[in-house]
N, C-alpha and C positions, 0 to 999 in steps of 0.2 A: 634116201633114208627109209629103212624099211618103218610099216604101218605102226608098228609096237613100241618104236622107239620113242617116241615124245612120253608114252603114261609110261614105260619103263623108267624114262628119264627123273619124271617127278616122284616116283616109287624110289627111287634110287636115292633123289633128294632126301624123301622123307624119313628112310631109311639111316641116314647118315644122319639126320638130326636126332631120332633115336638112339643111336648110339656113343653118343655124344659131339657129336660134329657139327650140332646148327652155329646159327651164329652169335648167337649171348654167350656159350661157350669160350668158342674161338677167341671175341673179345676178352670175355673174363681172364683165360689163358695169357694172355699179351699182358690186361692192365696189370696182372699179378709179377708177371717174369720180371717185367721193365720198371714194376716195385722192386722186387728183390734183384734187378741192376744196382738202383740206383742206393740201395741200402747197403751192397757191398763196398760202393763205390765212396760210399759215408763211410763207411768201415775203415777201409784201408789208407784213408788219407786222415782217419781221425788218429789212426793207430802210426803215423807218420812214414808209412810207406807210400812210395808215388806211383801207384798204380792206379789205373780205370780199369772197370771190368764190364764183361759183356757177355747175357746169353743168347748165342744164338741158336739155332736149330727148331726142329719140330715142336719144344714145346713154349718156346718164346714165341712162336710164328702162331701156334692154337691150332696148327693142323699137324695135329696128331686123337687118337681115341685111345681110351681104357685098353683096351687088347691090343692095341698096336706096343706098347710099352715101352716107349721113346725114352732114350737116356734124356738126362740134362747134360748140354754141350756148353759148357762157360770157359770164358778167355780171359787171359790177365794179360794184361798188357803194363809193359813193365818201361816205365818211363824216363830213366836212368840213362838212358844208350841215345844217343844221336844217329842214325841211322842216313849215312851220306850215298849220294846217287852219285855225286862230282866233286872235288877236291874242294869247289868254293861253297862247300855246303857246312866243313869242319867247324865247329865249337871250342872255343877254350874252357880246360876245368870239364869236361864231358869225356866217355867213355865213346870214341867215334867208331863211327865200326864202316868200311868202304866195300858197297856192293858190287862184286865182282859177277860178270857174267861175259863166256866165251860161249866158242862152239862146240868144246866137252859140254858144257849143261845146257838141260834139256830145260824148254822154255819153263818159266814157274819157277823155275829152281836159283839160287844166287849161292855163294860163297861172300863171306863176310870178311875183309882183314881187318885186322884191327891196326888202327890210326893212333899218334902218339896225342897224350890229353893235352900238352900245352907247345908246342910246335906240329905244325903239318904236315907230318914226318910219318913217313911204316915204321910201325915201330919193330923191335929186332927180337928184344929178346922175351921166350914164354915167361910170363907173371906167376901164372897160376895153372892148376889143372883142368882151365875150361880153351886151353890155346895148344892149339899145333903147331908145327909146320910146314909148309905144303913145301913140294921138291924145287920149285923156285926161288927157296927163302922164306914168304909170303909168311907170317903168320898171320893165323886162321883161328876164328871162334866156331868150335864145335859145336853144329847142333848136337850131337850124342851124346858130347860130354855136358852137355848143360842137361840135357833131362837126364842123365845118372845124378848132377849134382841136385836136383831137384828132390830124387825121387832117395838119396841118402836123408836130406833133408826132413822130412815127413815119412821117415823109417818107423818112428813110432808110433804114428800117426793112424795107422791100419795095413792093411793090405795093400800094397802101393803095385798098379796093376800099370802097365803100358801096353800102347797100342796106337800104332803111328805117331802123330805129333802130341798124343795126350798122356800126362804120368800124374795115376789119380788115385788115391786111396781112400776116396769113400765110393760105394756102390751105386751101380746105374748111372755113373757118372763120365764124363767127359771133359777134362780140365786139360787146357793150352796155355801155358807162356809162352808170351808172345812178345815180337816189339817191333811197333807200329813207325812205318814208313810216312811221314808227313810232306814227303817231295810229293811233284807233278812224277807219274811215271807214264812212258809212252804207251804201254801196254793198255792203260784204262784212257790212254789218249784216244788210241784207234779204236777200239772199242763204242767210246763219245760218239766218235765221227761217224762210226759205221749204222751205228741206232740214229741220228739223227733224222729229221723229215718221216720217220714212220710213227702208225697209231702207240705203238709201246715200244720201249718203255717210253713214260711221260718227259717234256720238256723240263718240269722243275726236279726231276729226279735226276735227269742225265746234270744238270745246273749243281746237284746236291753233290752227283759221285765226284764231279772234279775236285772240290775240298775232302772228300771221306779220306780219312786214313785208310793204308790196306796194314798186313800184319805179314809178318815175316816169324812164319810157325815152325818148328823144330822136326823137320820131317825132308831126307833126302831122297831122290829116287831109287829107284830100285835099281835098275841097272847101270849107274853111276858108281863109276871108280870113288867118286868123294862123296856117297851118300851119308857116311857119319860127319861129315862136315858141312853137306848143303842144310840150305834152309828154303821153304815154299814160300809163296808169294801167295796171299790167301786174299784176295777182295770180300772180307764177310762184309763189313757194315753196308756195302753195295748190294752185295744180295740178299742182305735184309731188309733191305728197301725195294728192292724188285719185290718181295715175298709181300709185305705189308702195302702193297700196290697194285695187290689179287685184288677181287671180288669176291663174293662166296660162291659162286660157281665154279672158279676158278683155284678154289680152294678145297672145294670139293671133289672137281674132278684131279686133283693131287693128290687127297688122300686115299681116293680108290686106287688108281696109279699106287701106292704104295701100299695099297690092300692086296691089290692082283699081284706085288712082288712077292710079298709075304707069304701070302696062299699060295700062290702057284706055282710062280716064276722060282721060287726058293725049292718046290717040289722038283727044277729041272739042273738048277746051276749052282742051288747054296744062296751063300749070302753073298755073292760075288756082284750081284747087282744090289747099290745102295741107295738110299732117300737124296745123294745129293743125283743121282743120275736121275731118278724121276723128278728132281728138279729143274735139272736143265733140260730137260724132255719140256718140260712145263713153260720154260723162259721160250724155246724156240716155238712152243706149239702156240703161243701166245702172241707173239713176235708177229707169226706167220698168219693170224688169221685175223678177220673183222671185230671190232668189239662189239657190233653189235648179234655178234652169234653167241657172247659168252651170256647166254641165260638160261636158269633151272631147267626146262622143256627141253634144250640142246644137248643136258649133259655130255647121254650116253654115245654122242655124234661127237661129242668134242674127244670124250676118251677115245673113241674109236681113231679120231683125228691123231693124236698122241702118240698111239699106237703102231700107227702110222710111221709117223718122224722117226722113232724107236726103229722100225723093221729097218726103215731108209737106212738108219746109222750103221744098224746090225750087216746089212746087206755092205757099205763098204767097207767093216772094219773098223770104223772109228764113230766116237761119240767126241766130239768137239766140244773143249770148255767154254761156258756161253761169254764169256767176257775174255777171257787171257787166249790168245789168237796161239792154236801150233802144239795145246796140251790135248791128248787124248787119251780120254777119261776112261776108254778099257783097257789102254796098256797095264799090265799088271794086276788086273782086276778080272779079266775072261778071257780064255783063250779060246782061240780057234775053233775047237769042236763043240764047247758048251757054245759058241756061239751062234753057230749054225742048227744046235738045235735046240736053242731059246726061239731061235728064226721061223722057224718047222711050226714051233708053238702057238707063237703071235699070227703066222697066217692062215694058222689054223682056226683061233680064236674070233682073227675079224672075218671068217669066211661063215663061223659060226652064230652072225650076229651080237657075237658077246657073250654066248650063253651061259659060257665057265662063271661069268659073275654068281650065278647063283649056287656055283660050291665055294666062294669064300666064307671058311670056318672065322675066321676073328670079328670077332664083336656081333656073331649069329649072323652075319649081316648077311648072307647067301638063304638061310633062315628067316630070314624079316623079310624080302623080296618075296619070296616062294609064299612068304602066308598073308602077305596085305593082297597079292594076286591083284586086281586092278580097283579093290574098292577104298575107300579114302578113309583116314584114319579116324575109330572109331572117340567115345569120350575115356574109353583103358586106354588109349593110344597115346593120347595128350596127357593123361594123368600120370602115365609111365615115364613120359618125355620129361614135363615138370618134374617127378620124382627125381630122376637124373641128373636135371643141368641143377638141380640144388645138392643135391649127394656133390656133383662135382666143383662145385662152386664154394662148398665146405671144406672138401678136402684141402684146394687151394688154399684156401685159408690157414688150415691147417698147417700147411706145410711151407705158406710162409710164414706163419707165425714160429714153427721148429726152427726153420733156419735162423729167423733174426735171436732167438735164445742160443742156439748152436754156436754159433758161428761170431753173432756179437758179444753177447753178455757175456756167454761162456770165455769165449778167448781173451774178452778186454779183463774181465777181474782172474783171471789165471795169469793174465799177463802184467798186470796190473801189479798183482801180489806178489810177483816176480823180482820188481822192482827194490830198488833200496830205498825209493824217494817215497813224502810222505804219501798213504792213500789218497784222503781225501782230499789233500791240495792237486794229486793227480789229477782226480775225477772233476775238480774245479774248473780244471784248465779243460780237457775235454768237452764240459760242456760250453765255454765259452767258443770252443772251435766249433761246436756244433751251431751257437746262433749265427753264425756268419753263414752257415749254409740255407740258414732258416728267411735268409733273404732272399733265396732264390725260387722263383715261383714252381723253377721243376723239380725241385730239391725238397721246396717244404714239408709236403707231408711226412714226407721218410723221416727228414729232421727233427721235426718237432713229435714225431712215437720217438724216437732216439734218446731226446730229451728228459720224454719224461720217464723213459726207464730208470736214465742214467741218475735224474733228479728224486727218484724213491730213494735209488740205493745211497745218496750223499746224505739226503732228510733223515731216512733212519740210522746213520752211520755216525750221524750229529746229536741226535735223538738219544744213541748207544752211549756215545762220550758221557752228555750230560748225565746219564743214570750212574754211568760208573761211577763219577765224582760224587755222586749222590743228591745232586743240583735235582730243582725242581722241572721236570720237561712244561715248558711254557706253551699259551693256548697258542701266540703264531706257529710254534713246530709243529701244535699237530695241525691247525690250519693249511699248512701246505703240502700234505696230505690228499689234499682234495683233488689239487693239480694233477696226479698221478693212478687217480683213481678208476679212470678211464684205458688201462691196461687190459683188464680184462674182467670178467665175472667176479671175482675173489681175490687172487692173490696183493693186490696192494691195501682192499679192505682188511685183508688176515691181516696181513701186517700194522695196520694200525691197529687195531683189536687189541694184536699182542703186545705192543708199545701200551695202550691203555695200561692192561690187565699187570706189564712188570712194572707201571708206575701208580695202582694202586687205584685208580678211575677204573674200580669198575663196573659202574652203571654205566659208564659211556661205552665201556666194551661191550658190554653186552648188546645197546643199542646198535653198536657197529656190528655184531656176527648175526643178529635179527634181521638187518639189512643184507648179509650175505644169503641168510635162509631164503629171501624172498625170491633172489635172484637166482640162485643156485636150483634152479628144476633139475628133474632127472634126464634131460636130454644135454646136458652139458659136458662136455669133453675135453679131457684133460690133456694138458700140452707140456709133452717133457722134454728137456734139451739135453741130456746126457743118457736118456735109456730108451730102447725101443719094445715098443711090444709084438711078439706077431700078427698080423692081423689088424693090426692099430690105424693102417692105412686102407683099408677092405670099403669100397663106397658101401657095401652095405652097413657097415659102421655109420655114415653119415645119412642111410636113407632118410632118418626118423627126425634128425635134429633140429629143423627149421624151431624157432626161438618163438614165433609169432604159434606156434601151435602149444604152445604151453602158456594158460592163465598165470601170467606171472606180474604183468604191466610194463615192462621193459625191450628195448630193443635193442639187444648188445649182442653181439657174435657170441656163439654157445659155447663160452672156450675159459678154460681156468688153469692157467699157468701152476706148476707146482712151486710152491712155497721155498723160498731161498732165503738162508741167512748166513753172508759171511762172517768172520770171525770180528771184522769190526761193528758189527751189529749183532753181535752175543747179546749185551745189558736190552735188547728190546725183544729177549726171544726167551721163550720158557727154559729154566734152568736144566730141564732133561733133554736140548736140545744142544744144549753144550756138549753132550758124551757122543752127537755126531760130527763134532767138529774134532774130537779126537777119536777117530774109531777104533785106529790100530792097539793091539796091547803089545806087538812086538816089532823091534824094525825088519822083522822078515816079513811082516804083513806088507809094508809096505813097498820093499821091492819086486812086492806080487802085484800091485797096482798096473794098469793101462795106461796109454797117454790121456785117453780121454778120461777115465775115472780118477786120473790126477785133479782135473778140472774141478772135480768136485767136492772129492771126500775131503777137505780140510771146511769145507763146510758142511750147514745143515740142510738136506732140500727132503720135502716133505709132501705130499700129495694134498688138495685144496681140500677135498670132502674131507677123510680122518681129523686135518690139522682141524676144521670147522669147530668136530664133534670135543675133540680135544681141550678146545680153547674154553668152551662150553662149559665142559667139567670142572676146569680146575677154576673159570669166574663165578659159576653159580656154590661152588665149595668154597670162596672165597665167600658169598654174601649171605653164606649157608641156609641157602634155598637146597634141602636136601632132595627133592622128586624133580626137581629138575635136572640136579647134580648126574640122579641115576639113570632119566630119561636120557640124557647124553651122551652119556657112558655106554647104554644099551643101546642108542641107535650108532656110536661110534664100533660097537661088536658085529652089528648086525653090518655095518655096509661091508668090513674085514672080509667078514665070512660068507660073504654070498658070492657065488663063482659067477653070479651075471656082468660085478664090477671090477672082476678083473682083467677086463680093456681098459680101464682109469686107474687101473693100480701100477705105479709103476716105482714107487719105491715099499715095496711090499714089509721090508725087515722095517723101516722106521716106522708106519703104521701100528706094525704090532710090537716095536718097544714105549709107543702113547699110549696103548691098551694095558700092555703088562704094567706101566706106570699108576695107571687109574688104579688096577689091582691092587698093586703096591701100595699107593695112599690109602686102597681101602682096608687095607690091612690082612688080604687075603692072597698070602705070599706064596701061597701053593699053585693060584693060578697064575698069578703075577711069571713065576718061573715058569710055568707052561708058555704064555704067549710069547716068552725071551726065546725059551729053547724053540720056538714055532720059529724064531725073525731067523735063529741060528741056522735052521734048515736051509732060509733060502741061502744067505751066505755065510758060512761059518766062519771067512776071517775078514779084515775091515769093515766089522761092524760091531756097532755100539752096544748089541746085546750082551757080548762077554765082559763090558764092567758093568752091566747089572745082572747077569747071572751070579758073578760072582760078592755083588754085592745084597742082592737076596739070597743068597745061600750061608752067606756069616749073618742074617737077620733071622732067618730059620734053625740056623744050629745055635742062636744064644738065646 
């Protein structure tokens, strides 16, 4: 080991904690991902589909960094199918599907026929357009035709992108259906046997892989006559537990391994070498060595070790799947020439003592070596660190907070309102399905935030009936209120507020948006599940926001949902917010709509801070407090118009039809029309300012 490599090593360390790789990170990364597992997995079974889902990859593992810019890889596993190894495995009433494998396919790979549902029979003849027939008779479930039917599916859904076994149409994303093989298969049998009596992997992991499901992903090979009809044989939940059975050493030296691909390695061959091949560089390099070398001081010996293995593979031609015995991992991925001079490269680089490490450009990190040089990190050092793992520890937040608005609320009340059946006995039953999950200790938390979303939107929905009738709204309704208050900074306080203020309490509303002021500091960041900003995800956005740096007295994540009210919670929402639940004035507005801005536009969603100012105005012109009325009105102008808040503005046109309103009430219809024609700018059709433009304009002409 040459002299330099032990403080190289710990430079190296320290380096990667700076750039977001220590290990609060990493952690943080995992509890968030295996959060938003298991809040999908509440999702789709609430929503009566029988799927489990699962992220795996880089950023469910936490060894990934800011500059590396790791998709999210997530699997659905789709639970409908019986998936049979042996004739005595068929099901009755089940979709059987019998894994076929010869010596046409290549190991990994299977052919699926499909089995009859209530005899043990091949069945004869195509159903549908997801079945072949192979020249034997045989029919056959395509994998190509199921990710076409997929990917029809979710047509309007965005850009619906493929790439191997994934067909995905939101960005940075990675999305598999899958369906999960729950036999013994021999492949992870011999596999067992062969890891058995060594330091890794561990005895209760190899104990865990025998029960893991593996997944059978929609992806043929490539030089297979039946590659639109094979399917892969994928052991994730396996090598998600090799992965979560690192050390941070071992995790570090990973992600430099996929620093030096990126930097370098991609400078010689593309992207033809991927994150899973430095993974299984990782499983054998791990395999193969003492556990007592994996520590900090050892790094840049261990990568060099790594690198090693790599040249070894490179050198015969093949990189061997670390579990499925016979697959090799560059066929179709490197040929020949790039490989011999990736080879040239690596034995250049370990002859170099490593040196290349200090031109990796991503995340400076070639940059941050070269300037700590061998002294220890100073108190900017740590203060920049700190800065960091909370920028990114917000973001997360952040961005599991979007999804569970995206993906849940959003889709359940789109879907919901979809329906013939009554809403709110809907939403009834949903949440009784959700306490049954709420018993389970790895389920609960997810459960019970689930809960209380879904328990706002029933309370006010309840809340809306009685006003319509004109019934008095009683102190239990707003009592449970309190229960849901805990969502976020603001948004379930607005909403009671606004329930006061249209049943005529409103000293108590007031007392509730004085409550919102206190909490609502300026580092609070607004969370929207139907519109994106650019920039919105920028860690510099999150440097500043830690909650405990602002005298406020509270400790609540710095986040305020925007303001949603469906159409059955009109009677608890101000009456000009009725004109966004109809925006359109023509039905050609409407078949300009998106799929996603279907989701929303038959409701009202409103940004936290404006609705604040708003609510403000028209409770204090209710009690007619007039300096306070104008004080509202002028800080509701003021947050509009200042270009520092619009990172938090994300329904911009509603905003400024609550201003042109205030206008409007105040009787100065000139500018009332200004701030409508301002909303019309951003979008001139499905939006609510053209029945007040044109309803100030016959106020002005009479």
């Amino acid at each position: 080991m040459p002299d330099h490599f032990t403080t190289l090593s710990i430079r190296m360390s320290e380096a990667l904690d700076d750039s977001g790789a220590g290990q609060y990170t990493v952690m943080e990364r995992r509890r968030t991902f295996m959060w938003r597992e298991r809040m999908m997995m509440i999702h789709f079974q609430v929503l009566g589909d029988n799927f489990e889902c699962f992220h795996f990859g880089s950023q469910s593992e936490g060894t990934t960094t800011p500059g590396l810019q790791s998709d999210i890889d997530f699997l659905v596993s789709q639970n409908d199918e019986n998936i049979m190894k042996f004739w005595g495995d068929w099901e009755a009433g089940m979709r059987n599907l019998l894994m076929l494998h010869d010596d046409i396919n290549t190991p990994q790979q299977y052919l699926l026929q499909l089995i009859r549902e209530y005899t043990p029979e091949p069945e004869t003849r195509l159903l549908n357009d997801l079945y072949v027939r192979k020249d034997t008779e045989q029919v056959l479930f395509s994998s190509e035709r199921w990710k076409q039917d997929i990917e029809f599916r979710y047509k309007d859904s965005g850009e619906v992108t493929k790439c191997g076994p994934s067909v995905c149409w939101l960005p940075n994303w990675d999305m598999v259906y899958a369906m999960p093989v729950r036999k013994p298969l021999p492949e992870i049998q011999h596999w067992i046997d062969r890891c058995k009596g060594r330091y890794w992997p561990p005895v209760q992991l190899l104990d865990a892989a025998q029960v893991a499901p593996c997944f059978l992903v929609p992806a043929g090979h490539s030089d297979s006559d039946y590659k639109r009809e094979e399917w892969r044989l994928s052991p994730n939940l396996i090598e998600r537990m090799l992965m979560f059975s690192f050390n941070m050493t071992q995790i570090k030296c990973y992600i430099v391994l996929k620093l030096i691909n990126k930097s370098l390695f991609a400078k010689i061959v593309g992207d033809s070498i991927t994150s899973f091949h430095c993974k299984t560089i990782m499983f054998y390099s791990i395999e193969r060595t003492h556990p007592s070398l994996w520590f900090e001081h050892h790094l840049m010996v261990l990568l060099r070790f790594c690198l090693h293995v790599l040249k070894k593979w490179l050198r015969m031609g093949r990189l061997p799947h670390y579990i499925i015995e016979g697959v090799n991992l560059l066929d179709g991925k490197l040929a020949k020439k790039k490989q011999r001079r990736l080879l040239v490269f690596i034995d250049s680089m370990i002859r170099n003592n490593l040196h290349d490490v200090f031109y990796i450009g991503i995340d400076n990190l070639g940059c941050r070596l070269r300037a700590r040089s061998a002294l220890r990190i100073g108190q900017d050092g740590e203060l920049g660190r700190a800065c960091l793992r909370n920028s990114m520890s917000l973001l997360l937040k952040f961005e599991c907070l979007n999804v569970f608005l995206q993906f849940i609320m959003e889709v359940i009340t789109y879907r919901l309102k979809k329906t013939n059946t009554n809403f709110e006995k809907t939403i009834q039953y949903k949440l009784r399905n959700l306490l049954e999950y709420s018993t389970n200790v790895r389920y609960k938390p997810v459960a019970l935030e689930y809960i209380e979303h879904l328990y706002a939107l029933q309370n006010s929905m309840q809340s809306s009936h009685c006003l319509r009738l004109r019934n008095v709204v009683h102190n239990e309704t707003v009592r449970r209120f309190q229960y849901s208050l805990k969502t976020d900074v603001a948004s379930s306080r607005l909403k009671l507020a606004s329930l006061l203020y249209a049943s005529g309490h409103l000293h108590s509303a007031v007392r509730v948006l004085e409550d919102v002021e206190k909490r609502y500091h300026s580092k609070v960041k607004t969370v929207c599940s139907c519109r994106d900003i650019k920039g919105d995800r920028d860690l510099l956005v999150f440097a500043s926001m830690k909650s405990d740096n602002c005298d406020n007295g509270f400790n609540e994540p710095p986040f305020a949902l925007c303001v949603k009210f469906v159409r059955q919670e009109a009677y608890c929402a101000p009456y000009i917010l009725w004109f966004e639940m109809n925006r359109n004035i023509t039905e050609e507005e409407v078949a300009q709509r998106t799929h996603s801005q279907n989701r929303f536009m038959d409701c009202a969603e409103v940004d936290a801070r404006p609705f604040v100012h708003y609510l403000q105005y028209v409770t204090y012109r209710g009690l007619g407090e007039r300096g306070k009325q104008l004080h509202a009105m002028g800080e509701l102008e003021s947050y509009i118009c200042d270009p520092i808040n619009q990172i938090n503005l994300y329904h911009d046109e509603t905003s400024l039809n609550l201003l042109g309103h205030c206008y409007e009430m105040e009787g100065d219809y000139e500018r009332a029309l200004h701030y409508y024609e301002e909303s019309l700018s951003w979008f001139d059709t499905n939006n609510a300012a053209n029945w007040h433009v044109q309803r100030v304009q016959r106020l002005i002409s009479s």
